[in-house]
C-alpha positions in Angstrom: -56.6 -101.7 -49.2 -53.7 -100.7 -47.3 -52.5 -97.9 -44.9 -48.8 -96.8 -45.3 -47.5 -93.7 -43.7 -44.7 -91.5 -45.0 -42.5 -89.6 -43.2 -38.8 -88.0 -43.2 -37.8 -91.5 -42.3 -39.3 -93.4 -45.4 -42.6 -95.1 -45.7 -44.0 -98.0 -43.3 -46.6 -100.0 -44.3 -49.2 -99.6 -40.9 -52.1 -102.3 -41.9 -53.5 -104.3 -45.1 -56.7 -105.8 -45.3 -58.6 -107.8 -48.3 -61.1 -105.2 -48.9 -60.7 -104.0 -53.0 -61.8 -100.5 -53.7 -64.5 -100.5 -56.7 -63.7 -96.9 -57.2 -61.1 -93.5 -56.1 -64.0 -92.2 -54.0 -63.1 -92.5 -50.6 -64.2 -90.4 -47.7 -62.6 -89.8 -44.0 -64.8 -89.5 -40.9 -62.6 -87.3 -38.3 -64.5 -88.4 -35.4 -65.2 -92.1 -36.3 -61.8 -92.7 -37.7 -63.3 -94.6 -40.8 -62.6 -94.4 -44.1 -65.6 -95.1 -46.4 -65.3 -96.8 -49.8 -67.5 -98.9 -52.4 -66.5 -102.3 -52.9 -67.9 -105.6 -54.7 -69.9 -107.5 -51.7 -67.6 -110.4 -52.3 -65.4 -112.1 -54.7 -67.8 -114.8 -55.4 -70.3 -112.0 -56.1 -68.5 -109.0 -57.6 -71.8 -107.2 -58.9 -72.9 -106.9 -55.6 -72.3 -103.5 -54.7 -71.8 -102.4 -51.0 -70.2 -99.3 -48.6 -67.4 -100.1 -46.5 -66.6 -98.3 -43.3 -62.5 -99.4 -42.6 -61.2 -98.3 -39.3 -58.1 -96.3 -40.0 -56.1 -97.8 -36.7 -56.0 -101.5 -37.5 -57.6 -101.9 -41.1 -60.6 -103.9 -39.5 -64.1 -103.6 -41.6 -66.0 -101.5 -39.1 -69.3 -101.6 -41.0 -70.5 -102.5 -44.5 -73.5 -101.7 -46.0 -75.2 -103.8 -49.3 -76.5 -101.6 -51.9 -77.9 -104.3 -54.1 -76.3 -105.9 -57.0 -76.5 -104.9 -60.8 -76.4 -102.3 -63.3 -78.5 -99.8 -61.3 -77.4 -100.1 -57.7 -73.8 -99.3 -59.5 -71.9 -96.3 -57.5 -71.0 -95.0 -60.6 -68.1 -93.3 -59.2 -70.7 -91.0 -57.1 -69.0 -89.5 -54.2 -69.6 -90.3 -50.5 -71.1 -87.7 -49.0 -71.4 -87.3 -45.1 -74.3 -85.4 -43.5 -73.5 -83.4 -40.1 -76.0 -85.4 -38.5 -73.8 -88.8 -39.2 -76.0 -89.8 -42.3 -73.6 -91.3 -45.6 -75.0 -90.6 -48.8 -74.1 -91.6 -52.3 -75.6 -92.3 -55.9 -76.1 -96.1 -56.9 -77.6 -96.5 -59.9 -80.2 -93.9 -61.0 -81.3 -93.0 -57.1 -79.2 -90.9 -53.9 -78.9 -93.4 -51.0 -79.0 -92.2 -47.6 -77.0 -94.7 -44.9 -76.7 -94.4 -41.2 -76.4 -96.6 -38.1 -80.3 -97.2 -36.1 
């Protein structure tokens, strides 16, 4: 994943990181400065499904959470929803997940 930012100038690249997207679906959090995406848990374990929270200044994986691995804890391409109450939710599989910090 990478951050580049375009201006009258040209583009710059700003940060890279290793984490690869699974789908299109991200989401910005305004106030946390995150962007959320799914992603394989690892490369050793590419079915395992998890939600990454990137910060947008450096790149740096702020948070990740595992949604399980296999066919039904697949995203699916379900959009990241985020509740006003700070709560991420998305489909995985046949269920809605509901993900937030204790």
């Amino acid at each position: 994943m990478a951050r580049v930012d375009v201006n009258e100038g040209g583009a710059s690249l700003v940060w890279a990181n290793r984490v690869r997207p699974a789908s299109g679906a991200l989401k910005f959090a305004t106030e946390q400065r995150l962007v959320y995406t799914f992603t394989g848990w690892e490369e050793a374990h590419p079915e395992r499904w998890s939600v990454v929270g990137v910060d947008l200044d450096t790149g740096d994986v702020a948070c990740r959470w595992d949604l399980g691995s296999g066919r039904d804890r697949f995203p699916i391409w379900a959009p990241i929803t985020l509740g006003p109450e700070g709560t991420l939710y998305t489909g995985a599989g046949t269920r809605i997940v509901g993900i937030r910090d204790r």
